[in-house]
C-alpha positions in Angstrom: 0.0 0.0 0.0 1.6 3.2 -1.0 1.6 5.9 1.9 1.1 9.8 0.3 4.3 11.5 0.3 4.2 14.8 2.7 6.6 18.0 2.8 7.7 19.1 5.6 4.4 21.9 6.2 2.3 19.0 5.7 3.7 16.9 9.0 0.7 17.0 11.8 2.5 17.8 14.9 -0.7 17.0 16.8 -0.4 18.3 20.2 3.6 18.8 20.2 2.6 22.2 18.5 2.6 23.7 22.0 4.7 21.3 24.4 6.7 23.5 26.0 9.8 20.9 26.0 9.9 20.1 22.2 9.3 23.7 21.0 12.4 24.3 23.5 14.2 21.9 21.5 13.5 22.9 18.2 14.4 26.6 18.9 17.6 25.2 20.3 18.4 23.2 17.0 17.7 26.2 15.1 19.9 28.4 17.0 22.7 26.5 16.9 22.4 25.1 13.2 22.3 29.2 12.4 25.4 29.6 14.8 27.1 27.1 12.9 26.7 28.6 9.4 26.8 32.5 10.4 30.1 31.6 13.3 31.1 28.0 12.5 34.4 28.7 11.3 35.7 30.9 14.3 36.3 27.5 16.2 34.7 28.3 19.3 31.4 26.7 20.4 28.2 28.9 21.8 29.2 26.1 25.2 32.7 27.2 25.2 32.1 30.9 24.6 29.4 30.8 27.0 32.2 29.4 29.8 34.8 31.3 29.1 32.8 34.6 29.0 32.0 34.0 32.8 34.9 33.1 33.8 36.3 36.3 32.2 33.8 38.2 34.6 34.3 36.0 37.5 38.1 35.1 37.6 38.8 32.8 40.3 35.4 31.2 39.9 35.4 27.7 41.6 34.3 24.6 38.9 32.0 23.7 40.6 30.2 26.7 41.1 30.7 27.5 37.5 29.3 24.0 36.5 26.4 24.7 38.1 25.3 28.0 37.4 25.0 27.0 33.6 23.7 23.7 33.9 26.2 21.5 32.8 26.9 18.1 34.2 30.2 17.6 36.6 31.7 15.3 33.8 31.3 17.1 31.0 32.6 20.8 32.7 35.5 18.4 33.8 36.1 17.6 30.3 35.3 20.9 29.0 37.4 22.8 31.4 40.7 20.2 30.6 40.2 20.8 26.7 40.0 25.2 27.6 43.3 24.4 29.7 45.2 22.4 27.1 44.2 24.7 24.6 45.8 27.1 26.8 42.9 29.2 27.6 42.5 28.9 31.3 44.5 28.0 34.2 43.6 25.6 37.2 44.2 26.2 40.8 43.6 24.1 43.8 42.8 26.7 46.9 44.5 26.0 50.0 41.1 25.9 51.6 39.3 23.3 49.8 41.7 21.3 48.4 38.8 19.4 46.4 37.9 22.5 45.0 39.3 23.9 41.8 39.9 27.9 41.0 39.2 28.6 37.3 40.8 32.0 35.6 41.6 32.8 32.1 45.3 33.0 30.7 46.0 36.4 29.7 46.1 35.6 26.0 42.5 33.8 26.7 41.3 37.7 28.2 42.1 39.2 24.8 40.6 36.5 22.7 37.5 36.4 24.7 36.8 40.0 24.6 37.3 39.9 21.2 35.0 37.2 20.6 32.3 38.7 22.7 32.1 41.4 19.8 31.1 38.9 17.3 29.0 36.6 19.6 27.1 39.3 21.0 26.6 41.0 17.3 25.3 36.8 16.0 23.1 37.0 19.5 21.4 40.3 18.5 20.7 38.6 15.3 18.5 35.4 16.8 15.0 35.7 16.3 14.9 38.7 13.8 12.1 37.0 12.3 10.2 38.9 15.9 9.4 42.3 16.6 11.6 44.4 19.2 8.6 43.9 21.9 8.2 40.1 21.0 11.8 39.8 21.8 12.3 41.3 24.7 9.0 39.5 26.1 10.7 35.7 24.8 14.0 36.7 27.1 12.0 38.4 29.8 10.2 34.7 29.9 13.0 32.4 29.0 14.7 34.0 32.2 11.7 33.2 34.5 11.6 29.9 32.9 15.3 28.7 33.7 15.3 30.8 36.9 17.6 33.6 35.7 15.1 36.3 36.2 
């Protein structure tokens, strides 16, 4: 039995139309995907940026706290942290306090790069959803940041 072929416009979505998770999702995927092809070939991820760019405003932040504050699993801000260090972009430091805790701070060189990159990732952010008014923007942040606690 031959099934109709369907575009893409023509999928029923059904009630996933207004899940709050899966629309979440696919305006994830399409921010990165548009990352990638406007910012791809700068080398730096929108996860990597994103750590780096707190780090530059909190030097001396401890992993951990970092780790937590955007979401991202022990393991993987382990991993993430070891690749920014090897890479020669931040520098690790076990306070005599804590000894289990680790001090993160940018190497110089990573201070200059980073502020320069915040030009261009800032100038792609102001970019995202220009398909929305000014006033339709600002009210999607103003409830993204309620929604993940930020606000």
């Amino acid at each position: 039995m031959d099934m109709p072929t369907r575009t893409t416009d023509e999928v029923k979505l059904d009630r996933l139309n207004t899940a709050l998770g899966f629309l979440v999702r696919l305006a994830q995927i399409k921010v990165y995907e548009h990352f990638f092809e406007e910012c791809g070939e700068r080398g730096l991820k929108p996860g990597e940026f994103s750590v780096l760019w707190v780090i530059l405003h909190n030097p001396g932040i401890r992993q951990s706290v970092l780790g937590q504050r955007l979401m991202i699993k022990r393991a993987h801000m382990t991993k993430l942290i070891r690749s920014l260090e090897d890479q020669g972009l931040v520098s690790r430091r076990i306070p005599d306090d804590d000894r289990r805790a680790v001090e993160i701070t940018l190497t110089p060189a990573a201070m200059t790069m980073v502020a320069q990159a915040g030009d261009w990732f800032f100038a792609y952010e102001d970019s995202v959803g220009s398909n929305l008014t000014a006033a339709e923007r600002k009210q999607l942040t103003i409830l993204l940041q309620k929604f993940t606690g930020l606000d």
